[in-house]
N, C-alpha and C positions, 0 to 999 in steps of 0.2 A: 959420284960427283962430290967435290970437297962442298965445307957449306963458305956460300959469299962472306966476304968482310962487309960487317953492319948489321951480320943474320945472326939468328939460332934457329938449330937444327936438333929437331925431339929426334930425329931419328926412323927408322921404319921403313918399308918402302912406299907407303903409301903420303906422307909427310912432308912436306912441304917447308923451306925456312920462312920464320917470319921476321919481320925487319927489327933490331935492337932502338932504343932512344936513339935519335940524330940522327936517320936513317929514314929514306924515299925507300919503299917497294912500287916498281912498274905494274900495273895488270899487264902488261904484253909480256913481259920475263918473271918470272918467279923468282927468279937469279940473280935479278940485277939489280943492286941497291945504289945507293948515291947518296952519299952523305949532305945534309939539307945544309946550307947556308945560315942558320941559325938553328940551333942543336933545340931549342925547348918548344920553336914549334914542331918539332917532327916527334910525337911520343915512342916510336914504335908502332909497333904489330898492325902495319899497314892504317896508320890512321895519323889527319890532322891534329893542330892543336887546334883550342877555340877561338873560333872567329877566321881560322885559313884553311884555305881548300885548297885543290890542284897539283899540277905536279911538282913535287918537293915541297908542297905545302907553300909555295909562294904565291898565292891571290887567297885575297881578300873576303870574304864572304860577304852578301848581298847588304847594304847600307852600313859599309865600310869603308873607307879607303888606305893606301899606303902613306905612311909619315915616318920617315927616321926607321924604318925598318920594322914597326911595328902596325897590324892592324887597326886605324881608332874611327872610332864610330863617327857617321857624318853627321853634321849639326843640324839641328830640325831649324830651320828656314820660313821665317811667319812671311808672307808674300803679302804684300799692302796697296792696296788698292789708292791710288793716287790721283784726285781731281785734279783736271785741268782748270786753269783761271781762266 
């Protein structure tokens, strides 16, 4: 089997491609890569950059949100206790 566009391929038969920079690897195909929608959060070799999970690296990691296509941390929020007159 040739190796995916987005992969390298050690070689072997035991060996597996792993995904290049800018590049999703699926768990369900070993085979199948996808070029991620922003190249610098997808590093390679099956991993997020920091701060994005998921598939193709597009969500957010936990007390995060999306803005302009970047992950930015959500703002701590002081909650105020407000008398009634």
């Amino acid at each position: 089997m040739p190796c995916p566009v987005g992969g390298v391929c050690a070689g072997g038969k035991a060996s597996l491609p792993v995904t290049l920079p800018g590049y999703y690897g699926f768990a369900t195909d070993p085979y199948e890569f996808e070029e991620c929608e922003n190249a610098d959060i997808c590093p390679g070799n099956f991993t997020c950059g920091e701060n994005y999970r998921g598939n193709l690296c597009a969500r957010c990691e936990a007390g995060r949100y999306r803005f302009n296509g970047a992950c930015e941390e959500c703002p701590k929020v002081a909650l105020v206790d407000i008398e009634r007159f």
